[in-house]
C-alpha positions as CSV (number, residue, x, y, z in Angstrom):
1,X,9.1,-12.1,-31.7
2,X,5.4,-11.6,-31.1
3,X,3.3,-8.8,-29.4
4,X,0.8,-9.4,-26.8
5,X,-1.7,-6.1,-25.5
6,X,-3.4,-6.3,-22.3
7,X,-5.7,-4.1,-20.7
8,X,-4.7,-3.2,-17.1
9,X,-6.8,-3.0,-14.3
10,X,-5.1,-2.0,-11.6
11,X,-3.7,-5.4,-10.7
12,X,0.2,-5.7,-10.3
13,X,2.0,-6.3,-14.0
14,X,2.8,-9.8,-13.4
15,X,-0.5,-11.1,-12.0
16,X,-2.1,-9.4,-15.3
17,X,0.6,-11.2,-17.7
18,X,-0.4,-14.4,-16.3
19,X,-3.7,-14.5,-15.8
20,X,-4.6,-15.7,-18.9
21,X,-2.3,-18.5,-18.5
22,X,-0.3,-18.2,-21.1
23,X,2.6,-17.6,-18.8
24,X,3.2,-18.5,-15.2
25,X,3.6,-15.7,-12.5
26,X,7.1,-16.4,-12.4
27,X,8.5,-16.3,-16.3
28,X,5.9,-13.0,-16.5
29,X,8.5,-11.1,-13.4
30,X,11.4,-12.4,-15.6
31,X,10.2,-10.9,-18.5
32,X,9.1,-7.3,-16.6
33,X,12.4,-7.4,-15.1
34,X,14.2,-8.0,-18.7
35,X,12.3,-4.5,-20.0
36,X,10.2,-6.8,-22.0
37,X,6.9,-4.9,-20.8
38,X,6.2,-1.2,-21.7
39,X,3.0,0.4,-20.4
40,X,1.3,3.3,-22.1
41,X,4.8,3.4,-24.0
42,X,7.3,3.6,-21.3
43,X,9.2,0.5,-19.7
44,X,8.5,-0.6,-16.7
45,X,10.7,-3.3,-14.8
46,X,9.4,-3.9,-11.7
47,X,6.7,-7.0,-11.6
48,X,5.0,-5.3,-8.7
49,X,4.9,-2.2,-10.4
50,X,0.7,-1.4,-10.7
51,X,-0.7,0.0,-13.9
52,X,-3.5,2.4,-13.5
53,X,-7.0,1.1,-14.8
54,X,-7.0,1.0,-18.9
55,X,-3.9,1.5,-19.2
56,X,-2.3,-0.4,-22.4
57,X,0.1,-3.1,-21.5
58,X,2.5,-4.4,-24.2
59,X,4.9,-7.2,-23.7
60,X,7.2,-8.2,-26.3
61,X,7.5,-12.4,-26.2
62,X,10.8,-13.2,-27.6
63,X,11.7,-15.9,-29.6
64,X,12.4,-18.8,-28.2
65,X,16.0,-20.6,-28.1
66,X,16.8,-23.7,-29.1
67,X,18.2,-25.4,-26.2
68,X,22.4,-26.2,-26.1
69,X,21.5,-29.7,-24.2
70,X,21.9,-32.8,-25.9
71,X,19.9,-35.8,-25.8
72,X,21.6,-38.7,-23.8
73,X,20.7,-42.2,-23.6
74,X,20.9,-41.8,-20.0
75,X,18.8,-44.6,-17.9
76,X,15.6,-43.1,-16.5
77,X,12.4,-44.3,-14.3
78,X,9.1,-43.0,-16.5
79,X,6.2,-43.9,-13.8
80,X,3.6,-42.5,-16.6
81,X,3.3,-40.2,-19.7
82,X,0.6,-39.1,-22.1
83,X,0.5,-36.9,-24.9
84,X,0.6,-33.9,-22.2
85,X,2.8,-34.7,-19.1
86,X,5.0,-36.9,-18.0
87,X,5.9,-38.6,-14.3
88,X,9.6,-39.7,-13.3
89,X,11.8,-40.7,-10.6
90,X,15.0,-38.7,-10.3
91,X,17.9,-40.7,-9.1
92,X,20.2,-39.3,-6.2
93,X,23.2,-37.2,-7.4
94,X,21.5,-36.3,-10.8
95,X,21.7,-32.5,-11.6
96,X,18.3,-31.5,-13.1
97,X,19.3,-29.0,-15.7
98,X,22.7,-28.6,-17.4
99,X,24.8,-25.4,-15.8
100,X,28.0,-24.4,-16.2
101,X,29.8,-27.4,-13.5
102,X,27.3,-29.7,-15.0
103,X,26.9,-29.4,-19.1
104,X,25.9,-32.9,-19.7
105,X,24.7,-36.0,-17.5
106,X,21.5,-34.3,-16.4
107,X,17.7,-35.0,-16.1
108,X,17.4,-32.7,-19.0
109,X,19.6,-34.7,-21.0
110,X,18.0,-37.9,-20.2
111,X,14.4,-36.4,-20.9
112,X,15.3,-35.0,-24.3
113,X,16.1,-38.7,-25.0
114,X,13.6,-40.5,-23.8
115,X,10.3,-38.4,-23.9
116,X,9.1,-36.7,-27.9
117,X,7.9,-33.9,-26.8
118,X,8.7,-30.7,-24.3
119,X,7.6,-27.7,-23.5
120,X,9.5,-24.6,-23.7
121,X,8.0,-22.9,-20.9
122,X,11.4,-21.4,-19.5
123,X,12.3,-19.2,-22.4
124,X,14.3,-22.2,-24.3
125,X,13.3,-24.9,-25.9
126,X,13.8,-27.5,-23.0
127,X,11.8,-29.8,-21.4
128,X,8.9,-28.2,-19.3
129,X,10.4,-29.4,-15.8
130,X,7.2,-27.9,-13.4
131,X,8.9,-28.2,-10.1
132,X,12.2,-29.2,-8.9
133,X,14.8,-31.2,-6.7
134,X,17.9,-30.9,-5.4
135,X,21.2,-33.0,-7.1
136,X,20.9,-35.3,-3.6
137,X,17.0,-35.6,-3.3
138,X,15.6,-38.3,-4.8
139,X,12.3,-38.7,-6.0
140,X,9.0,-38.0,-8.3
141,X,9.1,-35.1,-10.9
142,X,6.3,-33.6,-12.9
143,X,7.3,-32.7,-16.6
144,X,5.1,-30.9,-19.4
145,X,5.1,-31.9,-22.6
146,X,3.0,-28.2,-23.5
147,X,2.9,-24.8,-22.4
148,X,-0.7,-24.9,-21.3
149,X,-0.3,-28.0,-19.2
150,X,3.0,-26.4,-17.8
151,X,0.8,-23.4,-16.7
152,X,-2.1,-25.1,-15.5
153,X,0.4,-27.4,-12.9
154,X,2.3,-24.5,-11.9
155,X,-0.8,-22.9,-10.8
156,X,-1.8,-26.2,-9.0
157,X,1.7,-25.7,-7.5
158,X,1.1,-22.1,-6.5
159,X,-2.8,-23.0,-5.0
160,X,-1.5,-25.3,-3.1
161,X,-3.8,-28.0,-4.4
162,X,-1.1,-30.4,-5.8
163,X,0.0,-32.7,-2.7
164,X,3.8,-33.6,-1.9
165,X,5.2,-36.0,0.4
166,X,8.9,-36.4,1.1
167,X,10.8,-39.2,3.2
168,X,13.4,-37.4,5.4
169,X,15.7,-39.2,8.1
170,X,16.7,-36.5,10.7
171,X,19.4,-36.4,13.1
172,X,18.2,-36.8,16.8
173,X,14.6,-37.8,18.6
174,X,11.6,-36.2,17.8
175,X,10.0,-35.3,21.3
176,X,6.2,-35.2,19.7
177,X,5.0,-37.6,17.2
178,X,3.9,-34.6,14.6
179,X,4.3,-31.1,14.3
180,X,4.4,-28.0,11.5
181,X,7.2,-25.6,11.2
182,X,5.7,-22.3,9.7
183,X,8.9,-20.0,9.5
184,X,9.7,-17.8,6.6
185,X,12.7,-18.6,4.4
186,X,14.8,-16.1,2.4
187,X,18.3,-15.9,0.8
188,X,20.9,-16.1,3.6
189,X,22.3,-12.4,4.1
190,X,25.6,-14.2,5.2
191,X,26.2,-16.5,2.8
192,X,24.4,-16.4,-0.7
193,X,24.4,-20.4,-1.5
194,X,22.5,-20.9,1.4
195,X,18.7,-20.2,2.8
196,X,18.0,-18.8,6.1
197,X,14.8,-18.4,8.2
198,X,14.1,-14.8,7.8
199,X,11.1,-12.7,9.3
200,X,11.5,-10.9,5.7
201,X,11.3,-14.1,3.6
202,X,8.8,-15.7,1.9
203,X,6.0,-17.9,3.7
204,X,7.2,-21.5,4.3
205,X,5.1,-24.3,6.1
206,X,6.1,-28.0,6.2
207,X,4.2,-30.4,8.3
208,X,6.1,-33.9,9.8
209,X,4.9,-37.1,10.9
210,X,7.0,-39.4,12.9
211,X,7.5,-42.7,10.7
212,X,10.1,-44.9,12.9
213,X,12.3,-43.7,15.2
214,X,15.8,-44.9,16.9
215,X,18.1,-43.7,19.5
216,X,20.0,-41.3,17.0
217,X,17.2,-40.9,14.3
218,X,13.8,-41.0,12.6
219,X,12.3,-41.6,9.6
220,X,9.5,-38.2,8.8
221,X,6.7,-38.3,6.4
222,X,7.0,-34.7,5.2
223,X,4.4,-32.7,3.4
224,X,5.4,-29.9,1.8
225,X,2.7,-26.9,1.9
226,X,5.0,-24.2,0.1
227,X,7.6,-25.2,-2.0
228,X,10.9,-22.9,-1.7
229,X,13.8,-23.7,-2.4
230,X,15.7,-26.0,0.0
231,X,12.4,-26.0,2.7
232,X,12.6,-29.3,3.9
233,X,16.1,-28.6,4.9
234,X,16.3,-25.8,6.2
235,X,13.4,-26.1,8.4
236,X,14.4,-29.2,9.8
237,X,18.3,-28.0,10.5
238,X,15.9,-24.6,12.1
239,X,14.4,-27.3,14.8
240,X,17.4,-28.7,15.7
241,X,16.8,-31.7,13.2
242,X,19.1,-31.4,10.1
243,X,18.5,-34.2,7.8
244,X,21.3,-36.7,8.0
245,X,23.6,-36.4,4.8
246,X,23.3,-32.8,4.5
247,X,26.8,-30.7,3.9
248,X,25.3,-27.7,3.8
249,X,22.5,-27.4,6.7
250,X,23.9,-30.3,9.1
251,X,26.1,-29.9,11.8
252,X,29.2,-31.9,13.6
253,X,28.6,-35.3,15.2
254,X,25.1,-35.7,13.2
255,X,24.8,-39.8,12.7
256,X,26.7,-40.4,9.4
257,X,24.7,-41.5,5.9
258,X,26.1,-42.1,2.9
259,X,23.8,-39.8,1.0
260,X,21.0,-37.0,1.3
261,X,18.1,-38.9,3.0
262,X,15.5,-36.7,1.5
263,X,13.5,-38.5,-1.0
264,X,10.4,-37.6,-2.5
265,X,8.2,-40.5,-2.6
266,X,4.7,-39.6,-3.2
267,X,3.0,-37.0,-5.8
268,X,-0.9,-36.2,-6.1
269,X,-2.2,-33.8,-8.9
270,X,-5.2,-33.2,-11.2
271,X,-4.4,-33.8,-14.4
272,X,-5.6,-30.3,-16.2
273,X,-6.5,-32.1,-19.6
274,X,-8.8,-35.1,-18.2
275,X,-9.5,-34.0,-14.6
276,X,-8.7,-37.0,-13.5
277,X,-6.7,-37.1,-10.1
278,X,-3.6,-38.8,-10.7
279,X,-1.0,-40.1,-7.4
280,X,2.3,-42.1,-8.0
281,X,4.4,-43.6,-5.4
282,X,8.0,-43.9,-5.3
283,X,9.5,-46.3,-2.8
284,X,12.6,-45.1,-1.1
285,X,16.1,-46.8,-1.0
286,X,16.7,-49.4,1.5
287,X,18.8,-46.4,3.3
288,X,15.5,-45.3,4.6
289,X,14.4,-48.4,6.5
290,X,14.3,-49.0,9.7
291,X,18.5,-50.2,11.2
């Protein structure tokens, strides 16, 4: 268990935990909300919660645990790695980290396996997984091997400045050739394993790009400007455009696929060690060509 002071000046609590980057915006609101953080001696829980100027701000780190997942010899696509970071392709159908309907089997498992170092940026000592994909989406993931490079890609993440494309077949014709869909999304009020557009929500933008199209169909180069959970679906499914394979967001009649056609296929970062910009390609499935 260590002990970390900070000055505050004003700021919200968890923009001045994570500033630093020793922790990302997000772990530093688990922690608050965890009565990890005391300020001038008294606990405070609420990440937005704002400390008056010089006020002393403690947060109490806890120790990190080791992780329950075991390393599997489970068959994985590594694109690149380094001494820092690593780049893979996540099959469709693989969970990413092991849960209670899902202990073993998963990305996690395979990583611990294959790569010799992870970061343990969540809390546990697991591997450092810096942004993530549904069991059905397919595609490029990001993984650091440190704490510092974990930070310094979430807050590419978070500045927008990392570039994701997806592949996404939709249901129906595209009447324009392009277009962006900038609707907030937020937990559905009605049903709690689901996302909604909601004025209240967080901002979500997602641009499109007609690839091919058919009677019933098209192929969308998505880029992804925020990065919420489920986006690309639910916008889609918001325009009357559900992406085919999708049980949760698709609707009756929709042409029939065997899988999720969402599929991230290309990833462009900075690499925070070298600087050097760094862009992999994924190719799709055949189940994204052209009939």
């Amino acid at each position: 268990m260590e002990l970390l002071e900070f000055t505050a000046d004003g700021a919200r609590l968890d923009v001045l935990l994570s500033r630093d980057g020793t922790l990302s915006r997000s772990r530093a609101a688990d922690l608050i909300r965890e009565g990890a953080v005391t300020v001038d001696g008294k606990v405070e829980v609420k990440p937005s919660a704002k400390a008056v100027a010089g006020a002393k701000v403690i947060l109490t780190m806890p120790d990190l645990k080791p992780s329950q997942a075991e390393a599997q010899d489970i068959p994985l696509e590594i694109l690149y790695q380094d001494a820092h970071l690593a780049v893979v392709v996540k099959p469709c159908g693989m969970v990413v980290h092991p849960a209670a309907g899902n202990p073993d089997g998963t990305l996690v498992n395979a990583l611990m396996y294959h790569l010799d170092q992870l970061s343990g940026i969540g809390g546990e000592m697991r591997p450092g997984i810096v942004h993530r994909l549904d069991k059905d989406t397919s595609g490029l993931l990001m993984v650091a091997k440190d704490d510092e490079t974990h930070n310094a890609l979430s807050l590419q993440l978070s500045e927008r400045t990392m570039e994701k494309h997806y592949y996404a077949v939709v249901a129906g014709v595209m009447k324009e050739q392009s277009g962006v869909i900038d609707a907030p999304i937020a937990r559905s009020k009605h049903d709690r394993k689901k996302m909604a557009i909601d004025p209240e929500g967080r901002p979500s933008r997602t641009e499109w790009q007609v690839v091919w199209q058919e009677k019933d169909r098209a192929l969308l180069d998505v880029h992804l400007i925020t990065g919420r959970t489920h986006q690309i679906r639910v916008h889609m499914a918001s325009i009357h455009h559900p992406v085919l394979g999708d049980p949760i967001y698709g609707v009756k009649n929709m042409p029939h696929a065997k899988r999720l056609m969402l599929h991230a296929y290309s990833l462009r970062f900075t690499h925070p060690k070298t600087g050097e910009e760094m862009h992999f390609i994924a190719p799709p499935e055949e189940s994204f060509k052209a009939p």
